[in-house]
N, C-alpha and C positions, 0 to 999 in steps of 0.2 A: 744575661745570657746572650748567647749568640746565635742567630739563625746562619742556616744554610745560604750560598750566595742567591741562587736560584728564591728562597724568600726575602729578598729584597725587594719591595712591591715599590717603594716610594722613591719616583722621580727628582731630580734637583728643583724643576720645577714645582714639585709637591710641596718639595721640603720648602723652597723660599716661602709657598703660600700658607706654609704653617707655624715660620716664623725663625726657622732654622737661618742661621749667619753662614759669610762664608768664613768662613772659621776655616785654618788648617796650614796647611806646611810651614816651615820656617825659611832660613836663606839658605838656597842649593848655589854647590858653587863646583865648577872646573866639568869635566867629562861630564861627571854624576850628572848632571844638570839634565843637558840633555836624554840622557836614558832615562830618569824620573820622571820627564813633560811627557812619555810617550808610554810609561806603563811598563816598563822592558826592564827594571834595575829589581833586580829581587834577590838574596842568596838561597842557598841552596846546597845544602852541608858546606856552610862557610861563614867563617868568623870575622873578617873584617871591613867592619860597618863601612869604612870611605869606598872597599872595592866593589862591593856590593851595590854601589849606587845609593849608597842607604839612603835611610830615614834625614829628612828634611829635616833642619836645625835652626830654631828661635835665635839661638849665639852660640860661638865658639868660646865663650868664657866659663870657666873651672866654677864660678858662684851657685851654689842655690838658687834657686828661687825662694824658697822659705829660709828666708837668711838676712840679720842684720844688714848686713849692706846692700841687699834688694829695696829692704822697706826705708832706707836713706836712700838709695838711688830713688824711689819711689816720691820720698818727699820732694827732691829736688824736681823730677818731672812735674808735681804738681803746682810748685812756685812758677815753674815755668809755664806752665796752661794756663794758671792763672793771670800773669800778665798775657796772653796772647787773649784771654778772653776781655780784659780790661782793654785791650787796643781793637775790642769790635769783633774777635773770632777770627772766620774765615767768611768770603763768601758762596755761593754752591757754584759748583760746575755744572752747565745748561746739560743736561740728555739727548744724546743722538747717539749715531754711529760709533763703532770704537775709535779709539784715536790710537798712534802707533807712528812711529818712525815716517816723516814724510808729510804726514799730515798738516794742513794748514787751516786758519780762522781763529776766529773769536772765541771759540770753543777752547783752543790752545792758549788764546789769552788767559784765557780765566781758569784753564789748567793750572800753568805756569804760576800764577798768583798765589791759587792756593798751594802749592808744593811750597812756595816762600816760604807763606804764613807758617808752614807747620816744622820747620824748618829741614825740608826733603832739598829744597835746590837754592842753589845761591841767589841770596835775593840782587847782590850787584851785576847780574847776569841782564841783559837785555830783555826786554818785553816782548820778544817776538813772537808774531803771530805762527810759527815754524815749528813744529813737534820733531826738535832734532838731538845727538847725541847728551847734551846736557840734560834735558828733558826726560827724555827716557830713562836715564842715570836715577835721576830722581825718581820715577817711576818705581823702578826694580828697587829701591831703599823704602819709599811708600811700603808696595807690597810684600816685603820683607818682614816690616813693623808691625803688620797687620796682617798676618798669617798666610798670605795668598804667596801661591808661587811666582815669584819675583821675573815674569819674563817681558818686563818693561810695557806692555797693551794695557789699553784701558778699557777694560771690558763690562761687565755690568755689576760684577761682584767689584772690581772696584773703584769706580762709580757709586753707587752705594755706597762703601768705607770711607769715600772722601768727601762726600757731603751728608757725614752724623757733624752735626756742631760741635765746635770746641767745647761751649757749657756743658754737651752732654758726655765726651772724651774726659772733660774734668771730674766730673759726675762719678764718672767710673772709675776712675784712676784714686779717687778719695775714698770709692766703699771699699776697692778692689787692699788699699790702704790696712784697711781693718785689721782685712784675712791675713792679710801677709802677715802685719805684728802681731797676731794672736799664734798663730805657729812659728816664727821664729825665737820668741823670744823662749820656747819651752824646751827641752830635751828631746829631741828626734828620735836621738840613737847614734853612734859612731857609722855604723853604714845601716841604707834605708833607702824606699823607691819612694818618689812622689813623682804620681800620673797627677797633670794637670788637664783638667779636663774640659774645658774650650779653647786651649791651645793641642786636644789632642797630640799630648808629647809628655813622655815618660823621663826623671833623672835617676839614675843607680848615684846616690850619694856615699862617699867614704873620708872620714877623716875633712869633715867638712868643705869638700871638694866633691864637683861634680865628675864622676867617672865618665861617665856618656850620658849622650841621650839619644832618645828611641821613639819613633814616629811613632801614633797609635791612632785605632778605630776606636771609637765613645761612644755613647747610646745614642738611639733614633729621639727624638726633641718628647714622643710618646713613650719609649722604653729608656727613660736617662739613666745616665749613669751614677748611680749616688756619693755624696762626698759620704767619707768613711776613714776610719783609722782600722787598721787589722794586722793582722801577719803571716809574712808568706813561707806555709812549713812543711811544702810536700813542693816535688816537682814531678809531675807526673807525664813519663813516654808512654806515648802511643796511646792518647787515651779512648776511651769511649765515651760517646757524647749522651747523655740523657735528657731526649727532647723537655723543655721546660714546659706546665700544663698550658701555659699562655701561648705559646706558640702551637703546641697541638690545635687549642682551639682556632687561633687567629691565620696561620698557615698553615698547618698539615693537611687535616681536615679538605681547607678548598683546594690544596695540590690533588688532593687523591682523588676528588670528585670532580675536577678536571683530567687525570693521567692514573686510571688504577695500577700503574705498575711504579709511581714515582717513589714507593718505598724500595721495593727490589732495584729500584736503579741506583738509591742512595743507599743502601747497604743498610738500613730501618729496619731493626727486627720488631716485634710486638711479644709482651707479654703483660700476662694477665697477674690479679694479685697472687695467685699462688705461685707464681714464677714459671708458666708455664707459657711456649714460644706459640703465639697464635699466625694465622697466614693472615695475608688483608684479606683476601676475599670472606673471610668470618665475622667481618664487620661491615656495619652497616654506616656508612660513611656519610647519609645524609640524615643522620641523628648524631644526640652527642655522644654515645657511646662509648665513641673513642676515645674521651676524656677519664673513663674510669680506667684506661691503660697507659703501661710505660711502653716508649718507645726510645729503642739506644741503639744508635749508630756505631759502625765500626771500626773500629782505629782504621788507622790510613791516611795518606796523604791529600786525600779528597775529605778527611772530616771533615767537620764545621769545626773542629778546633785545633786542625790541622795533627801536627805530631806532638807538643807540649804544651801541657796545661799548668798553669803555676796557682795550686789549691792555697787558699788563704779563707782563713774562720770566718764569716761577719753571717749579720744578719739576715742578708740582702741575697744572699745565695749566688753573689758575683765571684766573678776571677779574672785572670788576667792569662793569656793562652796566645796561641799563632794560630793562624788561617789558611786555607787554601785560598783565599780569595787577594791574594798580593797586589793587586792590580790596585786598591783602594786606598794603601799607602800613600801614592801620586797624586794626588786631587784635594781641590781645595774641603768637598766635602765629607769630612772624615768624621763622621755621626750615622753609620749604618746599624751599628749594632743593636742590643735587645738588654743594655745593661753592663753585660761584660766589656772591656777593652781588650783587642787585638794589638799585637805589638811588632812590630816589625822587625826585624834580627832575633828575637824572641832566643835564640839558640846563644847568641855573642851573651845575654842578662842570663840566664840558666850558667852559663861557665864562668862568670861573676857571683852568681848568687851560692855555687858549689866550692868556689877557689878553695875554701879551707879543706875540702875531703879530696886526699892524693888520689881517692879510688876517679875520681870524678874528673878527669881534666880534658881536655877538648875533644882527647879521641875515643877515652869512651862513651863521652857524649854523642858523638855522629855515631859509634858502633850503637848504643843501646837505641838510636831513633830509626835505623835501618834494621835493625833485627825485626821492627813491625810486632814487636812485644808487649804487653801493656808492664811496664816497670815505673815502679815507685822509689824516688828518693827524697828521703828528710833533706829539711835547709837547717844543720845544727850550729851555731843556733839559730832560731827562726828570725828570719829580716822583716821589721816594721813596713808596713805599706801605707803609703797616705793615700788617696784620692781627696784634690782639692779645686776649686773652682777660681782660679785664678786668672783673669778676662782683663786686667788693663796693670803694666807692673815698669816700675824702670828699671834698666837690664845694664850690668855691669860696664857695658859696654860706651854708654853714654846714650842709647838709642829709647825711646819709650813704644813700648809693646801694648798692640791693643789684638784684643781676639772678639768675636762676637758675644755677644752674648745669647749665647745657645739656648739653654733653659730658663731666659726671663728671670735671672736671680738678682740680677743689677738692681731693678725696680726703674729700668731706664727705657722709657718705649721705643724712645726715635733707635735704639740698638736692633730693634728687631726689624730684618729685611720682609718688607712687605706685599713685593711682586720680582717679575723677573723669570728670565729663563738659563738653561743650561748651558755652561759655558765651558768651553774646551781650555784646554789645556795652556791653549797660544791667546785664549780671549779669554784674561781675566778683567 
């Protein structure tokens, strides 16, 4: 599930001290670039993901991820760590100040070193103690690799990314190994979405080809988001949001006993079990009372699940839906939610996921999300969803992909960030 932006309690800060990576974007490239590092690229009745500033992208390659030649590009990364681990690893980069463009010392030495070893910059390049255009190059490929937005600084998140050990990079790149082969080698489906969820980034698969891909929000390190097989067979405009009982108790509750009016501000109705519409002031807010009622928000642009929700069966009582809160697209940490994943372009995958129904094609999709309607559409037939945990992979490209390790599934500790503060956009 998803909370409200306004329930978003846990700092970056919080989150490094509870173990949360910076886990998150992939390579932004050209104009987009810049409008992304600032919060400002969002669409907005509009289908084309490059204009939009979209969703930050792992690779421009057409491959799977769950796909024979990931899990070979996979082995070949891992012969390769291997010998880098046999030649002694890497050694750490000392802690200080960011480094960036200009920068000089021994700190740049021993930058420069390690971006060799992992093979970010050329190792026949001079040793210079100088943090200058080659360097920074290297840099922006680092953080590429490793989910941060690629704006050449060396900031604390990564800092942190570039001094886990090779043995422990290997580590993960072998169990991450596992996952791959066990969902590629099976039947998918001819088209199929798999969210990968520490690289917070969604594929629309078709005809064993990647169609796009689509930034996403994953669960808080405490509300994770579960791996799952399911299928997604309603797309639901304009929905209404049904506060989950865990978030009643864990945010409603202290909103309202801080602010009695935070329900009428959010559009929170209250009804009781007979379905009958109660005011707040009929509860007593500093009991739990309010746990024996539902509470559902109103369609609109302001939901917490914005204008589309893409309803899929499972267990877990998850889905996959848009936000009003766009802003969190851009940033490395993209773990706010309560379970659910927010998707970015959310509207471009809904006109992929309807292509086969004529009634369905882009314009009455903008018409049916502005009529402010709650309208239901089947996905016939229903498209497979995977939710998978995929945190270190080789990527068609030649390049090896490491994401954090969010939810401690590695079984790898040096992956979990241990201290650290908030880091902007320009200091990663």
């Amino acid at each position: 599930m998803t909370e409200r932006p306004s329930m978003i309690a846990a700092t970056r800060r919080q989150a490094l001290r509870f173990g949360l990576g910076a886990a998150a974007a992939g390579v932004i490239a050209g104009p987009a670039a810049a409008q992304e590092l600032f919060g400002q690229a969002e669409w907005k009745d509009r289908f084309d993901a490059s204009a939009g500033g979209a969703a930050t992208r792992t690779s421009a390659s057409r491959i799977p991820t769950l796909s024979p030649q990931t899990a070979q590009a996979t082995e070949r990364a891992i012969e390769d760590y291997n010998a880098i681990v046999s030649r002694g690893g890497w050694a750490q980069v000392p802690n200080g100040p960011r480094l960036k463009l200009g920068s000089q010392g021994e700190r740049v030495v021993a930058l420069r070193q390690r971006l060799m070893a992992s093979g970010d910059l050329d190792p026949n390049l001079s040793m210079s103690s100088t943090f200058d255009s080659y360097v920074e190059g290297a840099v922006r490929r680092f953080q590429a690799r490793h989910g941060l937005i690629p704006v050449g600084v060396v900031g604390d998140d990564t800092m942190t990314s570039l001094n886990i050990p090779a043995e422990t990079r290997l580590r993960q790149l072998q169990t991450n190994l596992v996952r791959i082969r066990t969902m590629s080698n099976g039947n998918l489906g001819d088209r199929y979405v798999m969210a990968n969820i520490p690289a917070a980034e969604a594929e629309a698969v078709e005809g064993d080809q990647v169609v796009a891909r689509y930034t996403t929000v994953a669960g808080k390190v405490d509300r994770a988001s579960p791996v799952l097989d399911a299928k997604i067979l309603q797309v639901n405009f304009n929905p209404y949001w049904t506060v989950p009982a865990s978030i009643v108790k864990k945010d409603l509750i202290p909103h309202m006993q801080k602010d009695p009016q935070y329900l009428t501000k959010n559009h929170i109705r209250i009804y009781d079990q007979a379905r009958n519409e109660l005011q707040p002031e009929q509860v007593n807010w500093f009991s739990d009372e309010a746990t024996n009622y539902m509470f559902r928000e109103d369609p609109g642009e302001t939901n917490s699940l914005g204008t589309v929700r893409l309803n899929m069966a499972n267990k877990y009582g998850v889905y996959m839906h848009d936000t009003p809160s766009k802003n969190l697209f851009g940033g490395n940490d993209r773990f706010q939610s309560s379970g659910c994943m927010r998707v970015q372009n959310v509207k471009e995958l809904v006109a992929w996921l309807l292509k086969n129904d004529p009634k369905w094609d882009r314009r009455a999709i903008a018409a049916a999300i502005k009529s402010g309607e709650r309208i239901d559409v089947q996905v016939n037939p229903n498209v497979p969803v995977y939710w998978r945990y995929i945190s270190g992979w080789g990527a068609a490209d030649g390049s090896v992909q490491f994401r954090e390790d969010i939810y401690g599934m590695d079984g790898t500790g040096e992956l979990a960030m241990a201290g650290g503060g908030a880091s902007a956009a320009t200091g990663q």
